[in-house]
N, C-alpha and C positions, 0 to 999 in steps of 0.2 A: 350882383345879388338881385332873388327879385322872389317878389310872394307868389307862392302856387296855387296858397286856397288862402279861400277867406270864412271855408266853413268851420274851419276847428279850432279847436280853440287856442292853439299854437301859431306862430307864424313861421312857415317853413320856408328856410332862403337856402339856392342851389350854388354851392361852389363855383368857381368858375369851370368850366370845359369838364365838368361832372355830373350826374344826376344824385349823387348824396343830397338829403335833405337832415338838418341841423335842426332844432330848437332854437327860437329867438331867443331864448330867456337863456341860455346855456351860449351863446354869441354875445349880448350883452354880459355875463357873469366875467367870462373870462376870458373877453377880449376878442376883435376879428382878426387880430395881429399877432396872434400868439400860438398858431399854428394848428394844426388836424386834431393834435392831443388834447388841448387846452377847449376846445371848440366840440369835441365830443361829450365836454361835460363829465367828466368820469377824475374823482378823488386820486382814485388812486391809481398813479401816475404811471405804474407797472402793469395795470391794465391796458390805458390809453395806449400805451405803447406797442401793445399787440394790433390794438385797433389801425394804431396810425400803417403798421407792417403789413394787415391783414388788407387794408384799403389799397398801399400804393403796389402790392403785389397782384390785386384785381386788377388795376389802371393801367399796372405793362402788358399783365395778357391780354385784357381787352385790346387794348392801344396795337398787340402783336397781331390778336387776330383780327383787328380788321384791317390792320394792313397787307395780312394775307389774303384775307377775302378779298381785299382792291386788286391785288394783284391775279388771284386765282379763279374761285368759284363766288358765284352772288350770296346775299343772303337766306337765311335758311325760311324765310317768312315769302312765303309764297303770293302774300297781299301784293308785291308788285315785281316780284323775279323767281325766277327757276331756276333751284339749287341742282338741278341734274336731270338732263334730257328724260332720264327712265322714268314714269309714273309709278313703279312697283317699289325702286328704289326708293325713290323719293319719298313715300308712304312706309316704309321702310325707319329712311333716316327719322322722321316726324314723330311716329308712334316710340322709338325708343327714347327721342329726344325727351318725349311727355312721359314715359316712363321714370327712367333718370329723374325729370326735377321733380315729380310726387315722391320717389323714395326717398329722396332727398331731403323734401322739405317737410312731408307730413308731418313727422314726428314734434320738429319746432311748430307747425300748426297749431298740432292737437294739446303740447304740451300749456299755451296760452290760451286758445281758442274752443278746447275741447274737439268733440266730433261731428262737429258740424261746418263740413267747408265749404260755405255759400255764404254769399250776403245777408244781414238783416232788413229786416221790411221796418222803415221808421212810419211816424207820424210828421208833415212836414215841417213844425217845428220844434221838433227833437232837439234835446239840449244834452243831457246826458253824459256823462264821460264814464260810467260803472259800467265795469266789462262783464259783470252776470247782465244788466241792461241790453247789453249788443250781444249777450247767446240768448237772452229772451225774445229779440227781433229775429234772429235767425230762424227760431220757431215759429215765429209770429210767419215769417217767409212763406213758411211750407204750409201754413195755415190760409195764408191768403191767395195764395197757387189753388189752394184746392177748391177754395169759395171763389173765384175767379171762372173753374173750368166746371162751378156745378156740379163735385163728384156728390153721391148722393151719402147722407150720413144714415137712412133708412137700415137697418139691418137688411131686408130682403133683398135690398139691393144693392149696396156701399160692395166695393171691392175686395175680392177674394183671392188673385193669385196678381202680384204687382210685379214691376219689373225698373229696377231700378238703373237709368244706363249713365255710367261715370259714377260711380255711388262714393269714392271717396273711403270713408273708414267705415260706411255703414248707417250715419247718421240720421238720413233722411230713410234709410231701411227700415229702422228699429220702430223710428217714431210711428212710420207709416203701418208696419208690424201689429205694433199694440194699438194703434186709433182704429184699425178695422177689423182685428182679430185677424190678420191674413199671412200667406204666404209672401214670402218675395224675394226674389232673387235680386242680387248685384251683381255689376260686371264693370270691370275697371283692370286699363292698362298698367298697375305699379303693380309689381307682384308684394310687396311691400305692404300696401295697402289692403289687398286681398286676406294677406294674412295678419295684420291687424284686427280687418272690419271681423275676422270671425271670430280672433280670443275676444273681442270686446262682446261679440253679440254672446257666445258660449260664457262668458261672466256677468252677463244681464239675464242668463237663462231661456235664452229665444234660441237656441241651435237647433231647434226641431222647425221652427219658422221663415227664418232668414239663412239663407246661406252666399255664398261668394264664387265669384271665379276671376281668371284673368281670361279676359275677351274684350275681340273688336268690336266696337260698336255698330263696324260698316259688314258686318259681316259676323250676326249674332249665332251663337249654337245653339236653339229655340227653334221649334219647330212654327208655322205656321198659324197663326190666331190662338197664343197659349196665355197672352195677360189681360184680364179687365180694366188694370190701370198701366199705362207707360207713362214713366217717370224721367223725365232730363235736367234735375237742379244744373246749370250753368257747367252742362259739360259739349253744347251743340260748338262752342267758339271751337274747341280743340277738331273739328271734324274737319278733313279737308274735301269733302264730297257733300255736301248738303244735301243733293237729292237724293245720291245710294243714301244717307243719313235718316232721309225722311222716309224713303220706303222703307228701310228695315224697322222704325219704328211702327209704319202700318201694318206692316206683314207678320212680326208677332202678334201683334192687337188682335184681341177676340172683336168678334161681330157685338156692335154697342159699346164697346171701350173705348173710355176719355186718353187722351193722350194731352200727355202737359210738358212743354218745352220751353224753360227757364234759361235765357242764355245772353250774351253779350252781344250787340249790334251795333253796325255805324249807322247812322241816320239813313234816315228815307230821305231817296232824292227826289227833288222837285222834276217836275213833268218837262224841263227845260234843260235838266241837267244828264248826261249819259254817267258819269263819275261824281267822286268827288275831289273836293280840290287839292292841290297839290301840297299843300301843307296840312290836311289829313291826311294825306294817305302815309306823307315824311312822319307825324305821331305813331300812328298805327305801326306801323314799321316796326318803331324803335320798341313798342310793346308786344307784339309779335316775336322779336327776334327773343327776348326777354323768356315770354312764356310760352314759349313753343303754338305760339298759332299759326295756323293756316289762313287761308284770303278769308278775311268777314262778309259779310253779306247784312243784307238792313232785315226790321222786323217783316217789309212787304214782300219781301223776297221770299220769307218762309209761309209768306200767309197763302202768295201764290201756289209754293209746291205742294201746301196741303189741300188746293182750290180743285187742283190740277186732276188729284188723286178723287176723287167726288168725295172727300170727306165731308162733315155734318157740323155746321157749329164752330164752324172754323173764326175764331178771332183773335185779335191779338191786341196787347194797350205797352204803353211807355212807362215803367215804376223807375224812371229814375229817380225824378226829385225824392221817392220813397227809399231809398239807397246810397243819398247823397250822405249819410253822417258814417258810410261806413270804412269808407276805405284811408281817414282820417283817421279813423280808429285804430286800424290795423297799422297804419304808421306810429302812432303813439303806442302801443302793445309793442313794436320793434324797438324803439328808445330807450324802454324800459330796460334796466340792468340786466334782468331776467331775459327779456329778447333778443338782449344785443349777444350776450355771451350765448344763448341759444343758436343765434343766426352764425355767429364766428365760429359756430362746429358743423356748420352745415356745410354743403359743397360750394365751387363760387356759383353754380346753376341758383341755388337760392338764394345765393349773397345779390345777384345781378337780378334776380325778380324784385327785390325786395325795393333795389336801387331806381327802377321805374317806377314805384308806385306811385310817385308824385305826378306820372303821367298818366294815371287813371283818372286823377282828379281832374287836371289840367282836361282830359278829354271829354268829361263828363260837363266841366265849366262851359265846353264852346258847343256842346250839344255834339260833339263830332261821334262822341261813342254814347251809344244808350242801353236801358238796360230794359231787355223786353220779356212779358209772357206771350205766348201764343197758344194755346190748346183748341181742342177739335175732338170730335169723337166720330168714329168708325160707326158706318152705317151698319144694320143688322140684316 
């Protein structure tokens, strides 16, 4: 057994040769010796029972396919192997993979979380464990993004047609919708999700402002310089092209529009270093295969390709420590009665995202993964 974090207010110990993460106080209540059921904490015992069935029937498929994978094709995270000589394919497999686990899981998201699936922005000694508190920081998020990239809050001039890329169910649409009066479209690979973010937005009465589609982000349906603001809350990690990624965001961008790209990084390497080390990049992996990511890339990586482009104003900063109380939280929101029986109707794609998250922490603890803004605005 061994602690993961030391930021929450739980102490989370990992079974042996599993990534499950327990409750200390739920280990002490009843016992390390008393099995999967006992040890999940759960009365009643009819429950546990599904849990303990619902766990060891993950652990043989898992267990099954990666012994297929040893034997057959590599894994599907491209951070350090090629699941299939084709590049078409292979963008192919990825995009549906990320499909899949948002149809999947959204709905247990939004169910706990509402509709806002990004991070919150803490203050950095946030104490808190009130989950309206952690949907408050989430807005607090899109507020600090936007005071971050200096969008203007001026009438004359504050943004008029947005562009929201990976929008999720909508959430950062809607907000962004009513703070500046504007248009804005979303695009996101879950068809699920598309249709979601619209009955919500058509029951908030924004259907003449916001609407939705499914589209790739490396390959938008937008013509040429059509948004004032482009928007990427934490959907760049899922792209496996970073620079088709970054053009397509200039390339709709009207002449003078901010572009804000909120997303997941491994560290900047030092001027000494060509990679990183080998026991990052083994982390990364195992979160990668988990969430359908493609190779990451650091925040100088992106700061470059927008350098590259002559964009204006290009900079980027590190908000991890302001993101460190959150992914604690989302573990604690899964514990919950409500989550767990949530999660055990979800497919195993979310049962095994859920099962890494202790490795978000873990990667955030050694600086290995960071969580970065970057924004820039298009010359005019």
């Amino acid at each position: 057994m061994q602690r993961v974090s030391s930021t929450c207010d739980w102490k989370y110990v990992k079974a042996a040769h599993s990534p499950t993460v327990i409750p200390w106080s739920m280990q002490q209540k009843h016992g390390a010796g008393t099995g999967a059921a006992a040890a999940a904490g759960y009365e009643n015992q009819a429950f546990a029972q599904v849990v303990v069935g619902k766990w060891r029937a993950f652990r043989l498929r898992s267990n099954n396919l990666s012994a297929a994978s040893s034997s057959s094709k590599p894994s599907m995270a491209n951070t350090h192997t090629s699941y299939t000589a084709d590049p078409t394919e292979k963008s192919q497999v990825l995009k549906s993979g990320i499909a899949e686990f948002y149809d999947q899981s959204t709905g247990l998201w939004e169910d706990i979380w509402g509709d806002h699936m990004h991070h919150g922005f803490y203050d950095p000694d946030y104490s808190s464990s009130s989950l309206s508190d952690h949907r408050s920081a989430q807005i607090r998020m899109i507020e600090e993004a936007l005071r971050f990239a200096r969008v203007p809050e001026d009438p004359a001039k504050r943004p008029t047609n947005i562009l929201d890329v990976g929008c999720g169910i909508g959430g950062s649409s809607r907000y962004l919708a009513r703070k500046y009066d504007a248009q804005c479209q979303g695009i996101t690979l879950s068809p699920l999700q598309a249709q979601r973010a619209q009955a919500l937005t058509a029951a908030q009465g924004l259907a003449d402002k916001v609407s939705f589609q499914i589209a790739d982000a490396l390959k938008q349906p937008f013509p040429d310089g059509q948004f004032d603001l482009v928007w990427s809350m934490e959907s760049g990690e899922h792209m496996p092209d970073k620079a088709k990624f970054v053009n397509e965001l200039v390339r709709v961008a009207a002449p003078g529009a901010t572009i804000i790209i909120v997303t997941w990084c491994h560290r900047n390497l030092s001027p000494s270093e060509k990679s990183l080390q080998q026991e990052e990049k083994e982390l990364l992996k195992k979160i990668c295969d988990a969430y359908y990511l493609p190779a990451w890339c650091s925040a100088d990586d992106y700061v470059k390709l927008l350098q590259s482009l002559s964009l204006e104003d290009v900079k980027a900063a590190d908000w991890s420590e302001y993101v460190s109380p959150f992914w604690p939280a989302v573990i604690r929101s899964a514990l919950t009665w409500k989550g767990f029986v949530s999660l055990l109707r979800t497919g195993w794609k979310t049962m095994r995202g859920a099962l890494v998250m202790p490795l978000m922490i873990q990667g955030y603890k050694k600086g290995t993964i960071k969580f970065a803004i970057i924004s820039c605005r298009k010359s005019l």
